[in-house]
Backbone as a printed PyTorch tensor [residue, N CA C, xyz], in Angstrom:
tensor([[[-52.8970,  -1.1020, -12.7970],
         [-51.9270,  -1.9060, -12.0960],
         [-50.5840,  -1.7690, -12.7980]],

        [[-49.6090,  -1.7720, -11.8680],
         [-48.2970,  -1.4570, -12.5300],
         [-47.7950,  -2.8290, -12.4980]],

        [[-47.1160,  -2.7920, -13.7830],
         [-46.3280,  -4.2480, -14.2100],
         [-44.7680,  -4.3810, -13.6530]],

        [[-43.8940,  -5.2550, -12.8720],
         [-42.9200,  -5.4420, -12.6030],
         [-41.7240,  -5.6390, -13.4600]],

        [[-40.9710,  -5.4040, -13.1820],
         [-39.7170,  -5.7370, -14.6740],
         [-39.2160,  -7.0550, -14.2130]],

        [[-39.1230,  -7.7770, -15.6290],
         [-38.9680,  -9.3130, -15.1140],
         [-36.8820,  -9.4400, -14.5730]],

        [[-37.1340, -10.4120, -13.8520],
         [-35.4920, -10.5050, -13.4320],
         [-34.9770, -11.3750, -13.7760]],

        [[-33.7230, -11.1880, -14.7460],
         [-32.8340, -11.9660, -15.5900],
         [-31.9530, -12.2140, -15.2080]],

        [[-31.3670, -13.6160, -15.0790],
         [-30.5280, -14.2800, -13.8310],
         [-29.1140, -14.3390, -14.8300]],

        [[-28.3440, -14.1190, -14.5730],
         [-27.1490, -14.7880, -14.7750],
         [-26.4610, -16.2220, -15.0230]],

        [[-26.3760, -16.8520, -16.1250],
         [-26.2820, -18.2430, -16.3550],
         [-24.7490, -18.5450, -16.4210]],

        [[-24.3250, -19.2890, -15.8930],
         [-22.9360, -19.4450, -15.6080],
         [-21.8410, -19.6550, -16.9100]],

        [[-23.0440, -20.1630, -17.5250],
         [-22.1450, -20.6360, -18.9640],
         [-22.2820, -19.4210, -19.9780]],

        [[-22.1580, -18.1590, -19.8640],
         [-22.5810, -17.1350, -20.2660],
         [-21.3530, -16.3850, -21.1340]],

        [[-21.9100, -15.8670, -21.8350],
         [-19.9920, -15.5860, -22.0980],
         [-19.6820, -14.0950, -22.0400]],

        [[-21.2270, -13.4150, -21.5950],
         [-21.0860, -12.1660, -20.9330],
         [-21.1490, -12.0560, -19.4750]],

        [[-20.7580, -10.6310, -19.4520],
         [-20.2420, -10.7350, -17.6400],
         [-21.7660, -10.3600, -17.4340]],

        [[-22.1150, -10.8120, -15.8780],
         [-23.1980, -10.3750, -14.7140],
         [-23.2550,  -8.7570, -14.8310]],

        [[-24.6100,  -8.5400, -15.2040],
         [-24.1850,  -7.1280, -14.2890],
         [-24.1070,  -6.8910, -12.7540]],

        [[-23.3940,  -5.5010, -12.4030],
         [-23.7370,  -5.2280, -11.0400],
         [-25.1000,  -4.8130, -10.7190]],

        [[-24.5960,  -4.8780,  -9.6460],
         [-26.3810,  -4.5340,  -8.7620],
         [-26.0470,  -3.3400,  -8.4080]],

        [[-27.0420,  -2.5070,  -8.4310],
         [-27.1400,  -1.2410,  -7.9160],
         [-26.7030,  -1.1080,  -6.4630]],

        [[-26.2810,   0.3220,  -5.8380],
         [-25.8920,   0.1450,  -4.0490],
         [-27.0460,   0.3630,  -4.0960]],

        [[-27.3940,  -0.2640,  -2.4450],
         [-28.7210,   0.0440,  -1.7780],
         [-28.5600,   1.5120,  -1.1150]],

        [[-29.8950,   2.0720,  -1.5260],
         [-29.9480,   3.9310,  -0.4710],
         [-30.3280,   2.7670,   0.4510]],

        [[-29.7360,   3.9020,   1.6250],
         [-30.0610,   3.8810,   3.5740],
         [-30.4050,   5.4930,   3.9450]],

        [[-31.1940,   5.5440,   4.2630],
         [-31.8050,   6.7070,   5.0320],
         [-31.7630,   6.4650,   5.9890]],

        [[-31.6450,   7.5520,   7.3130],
         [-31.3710,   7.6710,   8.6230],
         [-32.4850,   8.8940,   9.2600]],

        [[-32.9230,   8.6600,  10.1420],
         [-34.2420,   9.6300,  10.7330],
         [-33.3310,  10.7190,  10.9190]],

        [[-33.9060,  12.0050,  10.5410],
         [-33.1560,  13.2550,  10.4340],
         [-32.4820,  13.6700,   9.2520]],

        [[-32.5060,  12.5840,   8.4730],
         [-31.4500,  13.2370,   7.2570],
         [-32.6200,  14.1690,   5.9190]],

        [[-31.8240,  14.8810,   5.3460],
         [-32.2010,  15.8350,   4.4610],
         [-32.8110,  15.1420,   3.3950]],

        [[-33.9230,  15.3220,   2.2470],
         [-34.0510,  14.0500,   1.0070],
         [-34.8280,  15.0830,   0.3250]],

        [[-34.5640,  14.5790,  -1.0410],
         [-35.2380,  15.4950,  -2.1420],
         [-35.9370,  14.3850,  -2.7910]],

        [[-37.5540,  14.3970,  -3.2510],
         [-37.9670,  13.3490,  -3.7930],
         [-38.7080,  14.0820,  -5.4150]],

        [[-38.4510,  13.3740,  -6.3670],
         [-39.2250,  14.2010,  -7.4860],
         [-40.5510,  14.3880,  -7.5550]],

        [[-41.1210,  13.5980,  -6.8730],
         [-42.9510,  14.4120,  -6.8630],
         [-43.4550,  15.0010,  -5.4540]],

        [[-42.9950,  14.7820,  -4.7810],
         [-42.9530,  15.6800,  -3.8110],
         [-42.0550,  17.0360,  -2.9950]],

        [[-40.8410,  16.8970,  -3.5060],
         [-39.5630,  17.6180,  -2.9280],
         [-39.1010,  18.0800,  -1.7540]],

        [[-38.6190,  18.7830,  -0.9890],
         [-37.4590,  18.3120,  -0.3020],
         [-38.1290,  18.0450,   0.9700]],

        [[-37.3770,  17.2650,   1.5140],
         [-38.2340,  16.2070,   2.7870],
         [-37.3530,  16.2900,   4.2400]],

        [[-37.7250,  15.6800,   5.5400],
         [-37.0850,  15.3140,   6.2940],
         [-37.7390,  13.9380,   6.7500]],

        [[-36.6460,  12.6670,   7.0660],
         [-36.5410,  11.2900,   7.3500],
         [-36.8060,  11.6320,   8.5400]],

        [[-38.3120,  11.2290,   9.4280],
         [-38.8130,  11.2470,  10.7400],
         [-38.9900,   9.8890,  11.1630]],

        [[-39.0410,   8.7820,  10.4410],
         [-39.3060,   7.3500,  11.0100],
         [-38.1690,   6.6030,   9.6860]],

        [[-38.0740,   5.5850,  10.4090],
         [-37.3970,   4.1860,   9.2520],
         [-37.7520,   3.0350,  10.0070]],

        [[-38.1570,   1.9780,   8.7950],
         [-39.1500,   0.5460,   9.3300],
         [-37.5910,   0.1560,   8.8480]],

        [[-36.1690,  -0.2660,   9.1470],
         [-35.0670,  -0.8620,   9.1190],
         [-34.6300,  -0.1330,   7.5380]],

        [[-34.7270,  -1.4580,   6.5900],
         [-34.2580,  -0.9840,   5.5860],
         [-35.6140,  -1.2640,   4.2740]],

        [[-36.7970,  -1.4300,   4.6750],
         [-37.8220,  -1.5970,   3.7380],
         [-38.8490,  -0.3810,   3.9960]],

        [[-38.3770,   0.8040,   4.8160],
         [-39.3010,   1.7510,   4.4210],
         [-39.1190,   2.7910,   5.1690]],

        [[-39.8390,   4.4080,   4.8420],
         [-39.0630,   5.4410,   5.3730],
         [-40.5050,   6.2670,   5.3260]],

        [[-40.7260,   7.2430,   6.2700],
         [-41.4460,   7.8990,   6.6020],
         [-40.8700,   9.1460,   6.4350]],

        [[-41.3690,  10.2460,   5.4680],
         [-40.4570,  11.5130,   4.9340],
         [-41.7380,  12.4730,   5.5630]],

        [[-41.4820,  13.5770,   6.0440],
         [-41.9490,  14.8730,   6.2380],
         [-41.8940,  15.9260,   5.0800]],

        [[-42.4010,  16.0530,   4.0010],
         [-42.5300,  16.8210,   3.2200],
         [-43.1140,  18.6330,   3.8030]],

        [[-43.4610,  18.8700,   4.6830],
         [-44.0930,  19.8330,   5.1960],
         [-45.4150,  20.0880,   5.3370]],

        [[-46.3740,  19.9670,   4.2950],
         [-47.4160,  19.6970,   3.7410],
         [-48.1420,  18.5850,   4.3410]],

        [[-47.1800,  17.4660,   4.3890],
         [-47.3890,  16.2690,   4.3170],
         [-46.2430,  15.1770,   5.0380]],

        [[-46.7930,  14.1130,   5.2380],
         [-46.1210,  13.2970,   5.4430],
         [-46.3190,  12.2210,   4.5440]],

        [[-45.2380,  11.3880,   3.9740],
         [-45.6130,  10.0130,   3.3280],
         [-44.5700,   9.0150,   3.7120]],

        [[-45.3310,   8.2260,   3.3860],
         [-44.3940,   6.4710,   3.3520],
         [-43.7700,   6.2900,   2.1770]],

        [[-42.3060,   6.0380,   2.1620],
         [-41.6590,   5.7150,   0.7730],
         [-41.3900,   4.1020,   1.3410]],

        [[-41.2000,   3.4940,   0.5400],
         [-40.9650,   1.9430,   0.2990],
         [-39.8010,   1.5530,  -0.6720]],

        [[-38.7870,   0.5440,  -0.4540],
         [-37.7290,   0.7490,  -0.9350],
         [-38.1820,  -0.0200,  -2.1010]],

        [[-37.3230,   0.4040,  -3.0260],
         [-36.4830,   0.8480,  -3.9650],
         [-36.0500,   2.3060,  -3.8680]],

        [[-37.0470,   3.0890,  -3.1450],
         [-36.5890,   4.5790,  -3.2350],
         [-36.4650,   5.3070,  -4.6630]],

        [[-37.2880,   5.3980,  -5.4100],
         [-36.9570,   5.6390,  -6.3010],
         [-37.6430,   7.3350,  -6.6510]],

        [[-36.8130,   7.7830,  -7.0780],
         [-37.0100,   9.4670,  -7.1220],
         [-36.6730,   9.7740,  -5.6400]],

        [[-36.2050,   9.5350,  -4.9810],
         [-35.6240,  10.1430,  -3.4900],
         [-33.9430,   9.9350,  -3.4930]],

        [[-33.4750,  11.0160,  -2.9960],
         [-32.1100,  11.1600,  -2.7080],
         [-31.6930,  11.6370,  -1.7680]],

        [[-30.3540,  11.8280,  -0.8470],
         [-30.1330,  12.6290,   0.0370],
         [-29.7320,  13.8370,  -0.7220]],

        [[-29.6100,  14.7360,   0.7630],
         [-29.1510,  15.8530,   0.2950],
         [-27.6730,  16.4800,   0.9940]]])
């Protein structure tokens, strides 16, 4: 089982700044994507913005956001 990274809130009385938040990826059906364990893909479905259906050739899989190891191309 994989462990979550805990989330550390920002306390107002802080006397360091917030960090930013990362931008959110958006994938669009048709677009180009390179993923590191699988590699380069095409976006054939999107469930809005919580999940993406990639065509690897081989294969098809479900990515789930965070997206992580996937990029456009």
């Amino acid at each position: 089982m994989k462990k979550t990274e805990a989330v550390r809130r920002h306390l107002p009385t802080s006397p360091f700044k917030a960090r930013a938040e990362a931008p959110r990826k958006h994938f669009s059906v048709g677009e180009r994507v390179t993923h590191d364990a699988y590699g380069l893909g095409r976006v054939v479905g999107a469930e809005g913005d919580s999940a993406v259906t990639v065509d690897f050739g081989s294969r098809q899989e479900r990515i789930v956001e965070p997206y992580t190891g996937m990029y456009p191309l």
